[in-house]
TORSE-104517 format. One record per residue (C-alpha): x, y, z. Coordinates in steps of 0.05 Angstrom, whole numbers, plus 5000, padded with zeros to 4 digits. Example, Ala and Ser with C-alpha at 12.3 -4.5 7.8 and 13.67 -1.06 7.14 Angstrom:
2
524649105156/527349795143/
***
This chain:
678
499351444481/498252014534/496551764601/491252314618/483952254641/478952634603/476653344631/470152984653/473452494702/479752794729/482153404705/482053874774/476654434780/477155174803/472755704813/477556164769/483956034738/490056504777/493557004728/500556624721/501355854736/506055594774/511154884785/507454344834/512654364896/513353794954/509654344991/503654344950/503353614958/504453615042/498754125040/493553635007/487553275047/487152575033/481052155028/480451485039/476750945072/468451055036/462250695059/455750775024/449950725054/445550095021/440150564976/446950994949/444651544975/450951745026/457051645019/461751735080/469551805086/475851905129/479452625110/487152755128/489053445135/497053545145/498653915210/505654175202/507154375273/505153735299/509253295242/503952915227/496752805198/490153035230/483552585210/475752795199/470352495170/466552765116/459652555079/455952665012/449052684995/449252334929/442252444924/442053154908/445253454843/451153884864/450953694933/458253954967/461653525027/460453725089/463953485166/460152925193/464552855256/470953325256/472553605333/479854015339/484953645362/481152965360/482052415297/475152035271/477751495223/474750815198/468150935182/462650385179/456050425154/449649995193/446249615153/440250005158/443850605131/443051145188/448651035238/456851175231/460550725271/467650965272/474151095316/475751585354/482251835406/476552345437/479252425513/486252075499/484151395491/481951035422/474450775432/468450555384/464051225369/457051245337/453451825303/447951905266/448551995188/445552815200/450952905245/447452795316/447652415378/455752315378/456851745433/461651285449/460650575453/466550205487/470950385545/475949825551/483549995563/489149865522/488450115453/485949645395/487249715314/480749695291/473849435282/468249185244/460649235274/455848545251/451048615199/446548425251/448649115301/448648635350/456148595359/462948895350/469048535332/475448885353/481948625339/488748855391/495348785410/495248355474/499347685494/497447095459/491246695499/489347345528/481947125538/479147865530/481248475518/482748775592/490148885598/494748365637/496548545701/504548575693/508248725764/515848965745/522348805780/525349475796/531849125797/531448785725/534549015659/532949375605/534548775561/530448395517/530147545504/527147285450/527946465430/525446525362/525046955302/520547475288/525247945341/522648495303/518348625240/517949245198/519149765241/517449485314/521449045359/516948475379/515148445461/510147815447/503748165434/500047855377/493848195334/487847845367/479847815356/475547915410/467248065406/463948565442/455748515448/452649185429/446449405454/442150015465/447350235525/454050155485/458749555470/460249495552/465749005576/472448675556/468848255507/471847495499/477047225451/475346765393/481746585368/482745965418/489545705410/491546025353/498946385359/499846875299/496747625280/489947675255/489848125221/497048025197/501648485200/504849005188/498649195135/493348795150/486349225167/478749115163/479848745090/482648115126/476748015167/469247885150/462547705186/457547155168/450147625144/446747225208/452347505261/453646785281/461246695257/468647055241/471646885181/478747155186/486247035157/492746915201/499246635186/500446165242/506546315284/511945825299/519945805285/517145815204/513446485211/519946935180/519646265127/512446275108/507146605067/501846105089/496546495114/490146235115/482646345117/478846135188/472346095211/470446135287/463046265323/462746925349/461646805419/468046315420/464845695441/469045315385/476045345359/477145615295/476745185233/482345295173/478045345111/485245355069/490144905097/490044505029/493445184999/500245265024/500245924992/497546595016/489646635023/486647305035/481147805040/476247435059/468847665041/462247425045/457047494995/450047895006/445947285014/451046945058/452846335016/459046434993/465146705018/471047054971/477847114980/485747034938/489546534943/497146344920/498845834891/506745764909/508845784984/514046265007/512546774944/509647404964/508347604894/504346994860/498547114817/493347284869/485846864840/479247054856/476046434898/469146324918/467545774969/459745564967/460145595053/454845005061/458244455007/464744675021/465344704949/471445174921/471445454847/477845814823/474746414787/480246844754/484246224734/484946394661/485947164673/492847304680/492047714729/492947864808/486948084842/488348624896/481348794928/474548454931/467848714940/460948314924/455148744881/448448794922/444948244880/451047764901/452147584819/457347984809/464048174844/468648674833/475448774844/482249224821/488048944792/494449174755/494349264683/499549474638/501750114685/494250264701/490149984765/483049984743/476549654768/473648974739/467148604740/467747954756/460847474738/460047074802/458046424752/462746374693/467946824719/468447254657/471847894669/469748564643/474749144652/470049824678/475150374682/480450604636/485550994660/488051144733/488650854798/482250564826/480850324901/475350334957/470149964909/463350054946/457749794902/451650124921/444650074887/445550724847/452550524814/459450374833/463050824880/471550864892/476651304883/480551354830/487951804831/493251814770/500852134771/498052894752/491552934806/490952534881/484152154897/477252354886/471051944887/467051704822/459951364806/460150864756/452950714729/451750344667/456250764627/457651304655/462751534701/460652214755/465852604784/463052654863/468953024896/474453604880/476953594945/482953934931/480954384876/483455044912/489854784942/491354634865/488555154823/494255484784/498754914792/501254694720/500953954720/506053484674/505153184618/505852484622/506251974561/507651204556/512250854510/515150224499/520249814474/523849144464/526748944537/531348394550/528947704524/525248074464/519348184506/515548894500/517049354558/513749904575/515050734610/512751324611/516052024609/513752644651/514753254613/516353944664/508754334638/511054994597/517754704583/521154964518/528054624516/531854044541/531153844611/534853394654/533452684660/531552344735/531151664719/527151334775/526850534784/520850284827/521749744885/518649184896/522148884859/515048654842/511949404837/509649784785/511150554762/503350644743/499151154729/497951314811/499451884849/505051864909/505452184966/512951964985/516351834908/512152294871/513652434792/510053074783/514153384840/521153214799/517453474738/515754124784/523354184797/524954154720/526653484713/524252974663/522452364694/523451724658/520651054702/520850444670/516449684677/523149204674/521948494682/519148364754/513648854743/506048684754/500948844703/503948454656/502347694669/505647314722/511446974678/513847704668/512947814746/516347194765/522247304717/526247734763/526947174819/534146954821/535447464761/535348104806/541548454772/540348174693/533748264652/532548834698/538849184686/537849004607/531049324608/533249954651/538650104599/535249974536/529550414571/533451044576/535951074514/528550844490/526051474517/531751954508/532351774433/524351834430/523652494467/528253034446/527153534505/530653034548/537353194560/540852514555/546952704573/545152954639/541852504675/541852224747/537951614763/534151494843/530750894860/528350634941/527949874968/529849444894/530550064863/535550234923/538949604906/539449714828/542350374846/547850054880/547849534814/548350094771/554550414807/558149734785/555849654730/553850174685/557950674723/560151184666/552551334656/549451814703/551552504742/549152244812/545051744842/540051764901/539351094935/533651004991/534350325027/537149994981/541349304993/548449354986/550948645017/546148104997/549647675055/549148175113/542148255079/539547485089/541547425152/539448175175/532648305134/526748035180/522047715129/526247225106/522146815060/521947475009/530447475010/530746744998/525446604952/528747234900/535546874904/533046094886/529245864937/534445724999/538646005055/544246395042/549545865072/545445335032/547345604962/551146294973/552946244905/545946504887/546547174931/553447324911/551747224826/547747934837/552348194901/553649004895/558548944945/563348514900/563349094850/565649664893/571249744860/569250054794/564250504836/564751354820/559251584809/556252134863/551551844910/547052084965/544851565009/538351535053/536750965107/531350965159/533150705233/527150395242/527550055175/527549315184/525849045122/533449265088/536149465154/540050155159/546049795170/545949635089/546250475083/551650515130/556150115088/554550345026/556451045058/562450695080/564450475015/563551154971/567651535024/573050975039/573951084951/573751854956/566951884912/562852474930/557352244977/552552455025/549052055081/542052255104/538751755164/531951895188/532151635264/524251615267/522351355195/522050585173/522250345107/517951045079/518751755088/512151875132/512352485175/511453135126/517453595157/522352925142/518552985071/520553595058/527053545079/527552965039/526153254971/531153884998/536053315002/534652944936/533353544895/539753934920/543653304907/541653294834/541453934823/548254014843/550453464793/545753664730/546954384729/551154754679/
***
């Protein structure tokens, strides 16, 4: 089965076709704008949108925002707001369909902007200090929520007044964990909401806090945005998720769904503390009745089956919606007539959008292939966008039927590039069960190519039909590999017994899977080279490249491994989220069954390690510290195995900035190349 869109819905357009095509190159990719982040106005006639464009000397990404008059047939994009030198990101729509709200570092300083939907009367609407991470206006217009950085209690958003000893150290205390998180030592400052009042004149003030006692980040962090908060349709009341701190924060996934009035004149009220699970995205319907959201069933599992909830707001009554779909629900958005909901959700190596009936809960799949998100039901169809490995994100219209192409943003910067061909197979994994890949043929290809056999992270991840901007498939293709990825056990898209059968497994059905999987698609495929191969993998995949050096280590040329774990007992005690490390390895501390961490251990292996590896670590990675590189470095060179060490002092957990992009594909691509040539 080929994994490619029809010509209709994603196949890139060009004014003409260039004489000679060429190889898609890490360049290429850099180069592309991004889109992200659409709002609709309510009659579907505009659609609105956040724009990166890569700026090379700076090392990093440069933001616009765009609109589209859906109205008009053949209508092109235009710049809504988009001055030099100044980023315009999260758009929001008024409910009347005429204003932008948005962001904006105009001056120096991030403050709320409004503009009018033709493009006029620019002005900002907030001037407090100290920076904030985003917003979401009332349905009413009548207020702004903001949420910031600032020390817990803070009662509004002006910055404490902190007088500093000359004469103290440089050093840091903390009494209790998180110390750090991610990528970003902790120096107390919490996530907090505070309201605004907005008025003719602006959003003026510090506004007030309405989080009362609470101690933890709303929304959470290190990801949470604008989908973890929600407003009430009257303006009255903050519905909102946080984890609540304490000396169990690094132990728990227990966040949970919280209403407060928006002026602050109560405390917040948990809506979720029966579920000691994760609850999230909280949304309210049109009419204001209900409010959706996830939850989790398990506590301390970051990867349960996430189920659509709705909670009728007035009886308190809770109905579990998705219950009998095996399936985890990654976004929620409510249609305009409040009967329906729709949402995205992994299936079977494809993310596509599903219609959810508000009353019985029956599900009805809308898209096909690709990678759907930004579902923004309008009243002339369904808008999102929608990427797959061979083309980045567009926008689409779903109505009835019938699925419109609205964007081709990056038509030119890809006309004459020869995209892959990708197509899916399967085969029987470990435990009998059906296990699916896919295989991304180098376009114009004629003989056998080399094999990069890449192993996604997670563990509980997918390699789907999405494009990447960091571990992107097409670009190995580009280079004249074929890439092989395969769905081992742990994947999602396949129910959640097949998700949860990695935990305390992390070096068995996987391993099974990965191995019958190459040879799956290398006897299947005969322009694979199978004896020249080198397999890469980042995070998990880090870690099973570490497995694989012990363990299946006459296989492969090379290996690349990105962050991967090399010491699961440095890595329990080191890693900063520690319910994730405990959880995979049976449910307890490391000094409380050590036996568990050491069944799947690469470190007790080293000694049948040879294979060539290049190793890549991030400082600022947290999550599997770079500590777990260095001594994976360590090991290869204190055996004599041909190795190379490559530490990005700036980058966390991802490659992020575009120059340490490119120099990471130089790195990876050199490596392999050096190993699979002959």
């Amino acid at each position: 089965m080929k994994m490619i869109l029809s010509a209709s819905v994603l196949a890139l357009t060009a004014a003409a076709s260039p004489a000679a095509a060429r190889q898609l190159t890490i360049d290429d990719v850099i180069a592309l704008s991004r889109v992200a982040a659409p709002v609709a106005s309510p009659d579907g006639r505009w659609l609105v949108w956040q724009q990166r464009e890569t700026d090379l000397a700076a090392n990093r990404g440069r933001f616009d925002l765009w609109r589209l008059d859906l109205s008009r047939k053949g209508a092109k994009p235009e710049k809504l707001a988009a001055e030099a030198d100044v980023n315009e990101t999260s758009p929001q729509m008024s409910s009347d369909g005429t204003t932008i709200y948005y962001q904006s570092d105009k001056g120096g300083d991030d403050a709320i902007w409004s503009i009018g939907l033709d493009g006029a009367n620019a002005r900002k609407l907030t001037g407090f200090q100290g920076g904030f991470g985003g917003f979401k206006v009332a349905p009413t217009g009548d207020k702004i929520l903001v949420w910031a950085d600032r020390k817990p209690g803070a009662p509004s958003l002006a910055p404490a007044m902190v007088k500093k000893d000359p004469s103290a150290g440089e050093g840091r205390t903390y009494d209790q964990l998180f110390v750090r998180h991610w990528d970003t030592w902790s120096n107390g400052d919490r996530s907090q909401l505070f309201v605004l009042p907005l008025g003719a004149d602006g959003a003026a003030g510090d506004g007030v806090a309405i989080v009362g006692a609470l101690i933890g980040d709303a929304p959470s962090k290190p990801f949470g945005g604008a989908e973890e908060v929600d407003w009430s349709r009257d303006g009255k009341t903050v519905y909102f998720a946080l984890r609540e701190a304490g000396r169990i924060e690094p132990l728990s996934t227990n966040l949970d769904i919280f209403a407060v009035p928006a002026d602050g004149s109560a405390a917040p009220v948990n809506l979720t503390a029966a579920n000691k699970g994760t609850d999230n995205l909280p949304t309210i319907s049109p009419d204001g009745r209900f409010l959706a959201y996830f939850a989790m069933a398990r506590a301390g599992f970051e990867a349960d089956r996430q189920v659509l909830m709705v909670r009728d707001l007035a009886s308190g009554q809770v109905r579990a919606l998705t219950q009998g779909w095996d399936r985890s629900v990654a976004s929620i958005a409510w249609g305009q007539n409040g009967k329906t909901l729709y949402v995205t959700a992994d299936d079977t190596q494809e993310t596509p959008a599903f219609a959810v009936d508000a009353a019985s809960g029956k599900v009805t799949r809308l898209t096909q292939q690709g990678h759907i998100s930004g579902l923004v039901p309008t009243a002339r169809g369904l808008v999102f966008a929608m990427n797959s490995l061979t083309a980045p994100d567009d926008f689409y219209r779903l109505s009835g039927k019938k699925t419109q192409r609205l964007t081709a943003v990056n038509a030119s910067k890809l006309a004459g590039i020869d995209m892959p061909v990708v197509t899916r197979f399967s085969f029987a994994g470990a435990n009998n069960d059906t296990v699916w890949g896919y295989a991304v043929k180098p376009a114009g290809s004629t003989g056998k190519v080399p094999v990069a056999y890449m192993v996604h992270g997670g563990p509980q991840g997918s390699s789907n039909n999405s494009w990447s901007y960091r571990w992107n498939p097409a670009v190995f293709a580009g280079a004249g590999y074929g890439l092989v990825a395969v769905d081992f056990h742990g994947s999602t898209g396949y129910g959640q017994a097949f998700t949860d059968s990695i935990s305390n497994n992390w070096g068995g059905w996987p391993l099974e899977d990965l191995q019958k999987g190459l040879k799956a698609a290398t006897d299947k495929f005969g322009w694979l080279d199978a004896d020249n191969a080198c397999a890469l993998g980042a995070s998990y995949g880090g870690y099973m490249m570490n497995w694989f050096e012990g363990q299946w280590p006459d296989r492969f040329k090379c290996i690349v491994q990105h962050d991967g774990v090399f010491d699961a007992r440095a890595m329990a005690y080191e890693t900063e989220e520690l319910w994730f490390d405990e959880w995979e390895h049976g449910g307890k501390a490391y000094y409380e069954d050590p036996a568990a961490f050491e069944k799947w251990n690469p470190v007790n292996h080293v000694d049948k390690w040879k294979t060539p590896m290049l190793v890549i670590t991030g400082e600022k990675d947290f999550r599997i510290p770079y500590t777990q590189g260095l001594a994976t470095f360590s090991a290869l060179q204190r055996k004599g195995i041909p190795s190379r060490l490559l530490v990005n002092p700036n980058e966390n957990h991802w490659v992020l900035k575009p120059n340490n992009s490119r120099q990471w594909y130089g790195e990876v691509l050199g490596w392999m190349d050096k190993y699979t040539s002959k």
